[in-house]
C-alpha positions in Angstrom: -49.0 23.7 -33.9 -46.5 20.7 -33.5 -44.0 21.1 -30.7 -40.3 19.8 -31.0 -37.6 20.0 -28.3 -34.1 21.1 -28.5 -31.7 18.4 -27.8 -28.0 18.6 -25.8 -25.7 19.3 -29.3 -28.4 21.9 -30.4 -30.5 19.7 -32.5 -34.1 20.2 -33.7 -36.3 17.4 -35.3 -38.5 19.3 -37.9 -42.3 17.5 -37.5 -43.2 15.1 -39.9 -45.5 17.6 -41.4 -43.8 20.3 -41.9 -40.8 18.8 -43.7 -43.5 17.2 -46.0 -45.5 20.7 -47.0 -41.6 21.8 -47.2 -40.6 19.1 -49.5 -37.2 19.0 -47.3 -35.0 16.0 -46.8 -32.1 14.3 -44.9 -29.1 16.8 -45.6 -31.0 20.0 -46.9 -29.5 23.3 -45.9 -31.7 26.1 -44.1 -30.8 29.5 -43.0 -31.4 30.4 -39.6 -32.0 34.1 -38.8 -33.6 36.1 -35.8 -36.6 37.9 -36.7 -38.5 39.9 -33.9 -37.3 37.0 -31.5 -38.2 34.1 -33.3 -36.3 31.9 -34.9 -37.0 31.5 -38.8 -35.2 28.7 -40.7 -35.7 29.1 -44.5 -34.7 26.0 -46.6 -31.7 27.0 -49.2 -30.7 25.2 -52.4 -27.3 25.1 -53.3 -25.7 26.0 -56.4 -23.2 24.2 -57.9 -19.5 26.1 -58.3 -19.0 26.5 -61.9 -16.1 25.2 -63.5 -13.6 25.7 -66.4 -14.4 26.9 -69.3 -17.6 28.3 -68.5 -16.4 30.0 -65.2 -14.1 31.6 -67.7 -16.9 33.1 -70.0 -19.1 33.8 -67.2 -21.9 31.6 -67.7 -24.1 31.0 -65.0 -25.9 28.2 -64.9 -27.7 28.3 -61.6 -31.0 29.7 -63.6 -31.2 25.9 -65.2 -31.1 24.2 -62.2 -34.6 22.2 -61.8 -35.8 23.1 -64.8 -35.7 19.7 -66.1 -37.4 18.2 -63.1 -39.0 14.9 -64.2 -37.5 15.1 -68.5 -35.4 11.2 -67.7 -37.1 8.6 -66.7 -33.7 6.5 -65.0 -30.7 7.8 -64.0 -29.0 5.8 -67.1 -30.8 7.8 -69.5 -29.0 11.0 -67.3 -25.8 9.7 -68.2 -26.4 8.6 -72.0 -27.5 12.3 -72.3 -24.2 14.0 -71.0 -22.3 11.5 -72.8 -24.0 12.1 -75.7 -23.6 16.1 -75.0 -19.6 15.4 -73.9 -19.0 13.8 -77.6 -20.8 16.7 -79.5 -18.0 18.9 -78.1 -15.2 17.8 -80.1 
C-alpha cells in the first residue's frame, strides 16, 4: 500500500498508481466523505449546466456525455460536426 503525506495547505499527492487504475488527471474533482474514520475520496464528473432552449424543454443531456468516446479522430473534425449540426437548425 503506497503511503502519501499531507502537506502545510492540506494537500495530498495521489500515488502514481492509483491515479492511473483511476484514470484521474490534473484538475479532476473528488468527493471527500468520512466513512467509519477513513477518509474516502471518490472521483466526480461534472455535468455541464444546460442552456437555452433546451433548459427550457427540459432536456437533459448529461446521459450523452461520454458516449461518444473515441467517434473523431481530431478535434477539427469536433468542430466541423457542430457546425454542421449548428446550420441544420435554421
Amino acid at each position: 500500500m503506497p503511503l502519501t503525506t499531507l502537506k502545510e495547505k492540506g494537500q495530498i499527492t495521489l500515488p502514481a498508481g492509483i491515479r492511473k487504475q483511476l484514470h484521474v488527471t490534473k484538475g479532476d474533482l473528488f468527493n471527500c466523505e468520512i466513512v467509519d474514520g477513513k477518509v474516502v475520496m471518490t472521483p466526480q464528473q461534472v455535468v455541464p449546466k444546460i442552456k437555452g432552449e433546451m433548459r427550457e424543454k427540459g432536456i437533459d443531456i448529461s446521459k450523452y456525455i461520454g458516449a461518444t468516446a473515441g467517434t473523431f479522430s481530431s478535434a477539427s473534425k469536433v468542430d466541423e460536426y457542430i457546425r454542421k449540426e449548428r446550420n441544420s437548425w435554421d
